[in-house]
C-alpha positions in Angstrom: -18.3 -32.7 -6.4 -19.0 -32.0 -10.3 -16.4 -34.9 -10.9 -19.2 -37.5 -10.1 -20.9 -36.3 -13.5 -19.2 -38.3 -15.4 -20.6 -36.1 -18.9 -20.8 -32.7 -19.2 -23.1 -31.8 -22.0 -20.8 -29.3 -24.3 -23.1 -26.0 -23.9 -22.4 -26.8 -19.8 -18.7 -26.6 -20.5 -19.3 -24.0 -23.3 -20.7 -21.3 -20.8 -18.1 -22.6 -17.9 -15.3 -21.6 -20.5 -16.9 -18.3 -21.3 -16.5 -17.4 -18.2 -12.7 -17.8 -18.1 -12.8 -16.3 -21.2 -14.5 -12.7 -19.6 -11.9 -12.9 -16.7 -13.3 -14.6 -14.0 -10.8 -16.2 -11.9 -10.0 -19.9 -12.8 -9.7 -20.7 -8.9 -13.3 -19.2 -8.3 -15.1 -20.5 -11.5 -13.2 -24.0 -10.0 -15.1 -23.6 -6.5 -18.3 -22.5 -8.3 -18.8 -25.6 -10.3 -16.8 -28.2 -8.4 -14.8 -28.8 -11.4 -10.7 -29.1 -10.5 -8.4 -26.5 -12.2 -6.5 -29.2 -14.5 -10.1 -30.3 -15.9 -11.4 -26.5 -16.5 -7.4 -25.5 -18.2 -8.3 -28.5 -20.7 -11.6 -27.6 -21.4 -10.6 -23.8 -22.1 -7.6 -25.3 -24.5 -9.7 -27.0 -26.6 -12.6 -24.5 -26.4 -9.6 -22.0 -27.6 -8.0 -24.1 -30.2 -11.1 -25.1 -31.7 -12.1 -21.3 -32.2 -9.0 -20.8 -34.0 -9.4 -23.3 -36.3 -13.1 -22.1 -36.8 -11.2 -18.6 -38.1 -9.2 -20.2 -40.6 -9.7 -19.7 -44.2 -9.7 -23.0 -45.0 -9.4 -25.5 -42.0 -6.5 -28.0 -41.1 -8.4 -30.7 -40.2 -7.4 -34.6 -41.5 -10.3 -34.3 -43.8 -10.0 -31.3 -45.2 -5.8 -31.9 -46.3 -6.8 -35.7 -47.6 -9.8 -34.4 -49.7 -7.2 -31.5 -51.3 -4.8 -34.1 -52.0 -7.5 -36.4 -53.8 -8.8 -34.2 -55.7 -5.0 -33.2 -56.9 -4.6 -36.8 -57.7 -7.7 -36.9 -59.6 -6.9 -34.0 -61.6 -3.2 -35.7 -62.1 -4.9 -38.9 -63.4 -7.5 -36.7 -65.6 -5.1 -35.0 -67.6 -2.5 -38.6 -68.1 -6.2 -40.1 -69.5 -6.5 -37.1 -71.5 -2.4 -37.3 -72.5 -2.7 -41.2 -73.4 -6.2 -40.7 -75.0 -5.0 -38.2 -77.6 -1.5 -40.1 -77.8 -3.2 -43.6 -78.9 -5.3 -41.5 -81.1 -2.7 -40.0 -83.1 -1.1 -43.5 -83.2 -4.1 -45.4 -84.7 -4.5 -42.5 -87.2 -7.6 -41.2 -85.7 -8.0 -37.3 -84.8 -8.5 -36.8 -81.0 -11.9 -37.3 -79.2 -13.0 -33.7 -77.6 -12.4 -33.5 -74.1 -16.2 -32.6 -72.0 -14.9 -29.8 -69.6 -17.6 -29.2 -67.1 
């Protein structure tokens, strides 16, 4: 039985989802590669959700929401530098330093 691979390379389990994916029954596609029915339902669920997040605009992932909310921080801390910069300026009597934009 398929179950004594213990690794199925991911292009293997691509091309066994695909053909789930065209219709094939999930019974027959089961017998035919001597994978159970729970095993071939998870691999089509995560073949599935990973296409949808692949058609997202901008993806959901961990990564991609931290990174967004560092660089909103970083533009928060930019312009308080910037604030307190020009504020200790006009304090000391000096005129303010021109910001670099980029």
């Amino acid at each position: 039985m398929a179950e004594e691979i213990l690794r199925w390379p991911a292009e293997r389990k691509r091309e066994v989802v695909l053909r789930l994916v065209r219709g094939e029954s999930l019974e027959q596609v089961s017998r035919d590669v001597r994978v159970p029915v729970h095993r071939l339902e998870e691999w089509r669920s995560r073949f599935l959700a990973a296409g949808l997040e692949g058609l997202r605009a901008r993806p959901d992932t961990p990564e991609a929401r931290e990174l967004g909310e560092a660089g909103s921080k970083i533009g928060e801390l930019t312009m308080k530098i910037e604030l307190l910069e020009r504020a200790l300026g006009k304090a000391n009597g000096r005129a303010p330093r021109p910001t670099s934009r980029k």
